[in-house]
N, C-alpha and C positions, 0 to 999 in steps of 0.2 A: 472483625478485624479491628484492631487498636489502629490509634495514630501511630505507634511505632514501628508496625508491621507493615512491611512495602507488598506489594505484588509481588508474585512469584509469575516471573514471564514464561509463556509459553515454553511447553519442554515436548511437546507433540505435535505430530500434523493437526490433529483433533482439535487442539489446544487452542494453534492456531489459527484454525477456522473460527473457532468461537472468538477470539480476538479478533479476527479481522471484521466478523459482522459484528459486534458491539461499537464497531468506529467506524461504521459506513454510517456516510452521511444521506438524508433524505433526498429522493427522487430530483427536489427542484433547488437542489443548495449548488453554489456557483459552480464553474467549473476550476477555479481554484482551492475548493473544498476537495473535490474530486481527485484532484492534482494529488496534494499533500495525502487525503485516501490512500492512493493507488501507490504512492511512493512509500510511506509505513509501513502498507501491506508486503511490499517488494522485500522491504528489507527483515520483516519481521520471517517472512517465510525461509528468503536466506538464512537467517541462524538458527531460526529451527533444523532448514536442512542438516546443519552438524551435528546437529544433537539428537535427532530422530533417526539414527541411520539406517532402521525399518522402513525410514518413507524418504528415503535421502532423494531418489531421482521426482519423486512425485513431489514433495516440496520444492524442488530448483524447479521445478515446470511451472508449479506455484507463481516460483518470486517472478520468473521470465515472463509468465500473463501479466502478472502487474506492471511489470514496465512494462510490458508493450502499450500498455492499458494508459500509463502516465504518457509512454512517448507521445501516443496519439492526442489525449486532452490539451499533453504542451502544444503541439500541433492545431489543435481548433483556440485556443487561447490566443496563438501567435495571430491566427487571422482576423481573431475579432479586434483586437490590439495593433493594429502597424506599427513601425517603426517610425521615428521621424525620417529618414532619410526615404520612406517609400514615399510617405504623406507628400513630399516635396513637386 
């Protein structure tokens, strides 16, 4: 691939899976790595759903694990994190 040639983003479930593991990050990388992971992954799996419409329901189940995957990371992030107003 040249400099001027872009990626050519996922156009399959397939696709997407091999995207989504080329940007998973290592076992021990923060949970803010994870965060942004899992949010990518969401949204990457989302547009595939349109475009794969062979694997349309199995991709939106896809994207749906990964948020749930982010909600829960935002969720252990917020606890190691308080607010100022808990701190008080």
């Amino acid at each position: 691939m040249d400099e001027t040639t872009k990626p050519v983003p996922p156009q399959t479930l397939a696709e997407a899976h091999e995207a989504v593991a080329a940007i998973r990050p290592s076992r021990i990388a923060p949970l803010t790595q994870w965060l942004a992971y899992h949010q990518q992954a969401a949204a990457l799996y989302a547009e595939v759903a349109e475009i794969d419409r062979g694997h349309h329901h199995e991709t939106l189940f896809m994207a749906e694990r990964e948020r749930q995957s982010a909600k829960e990371i935002k969720t252990k992030i917020s606890h190691q994190h308080p607010t100022d107003e808990e701190e008080r």
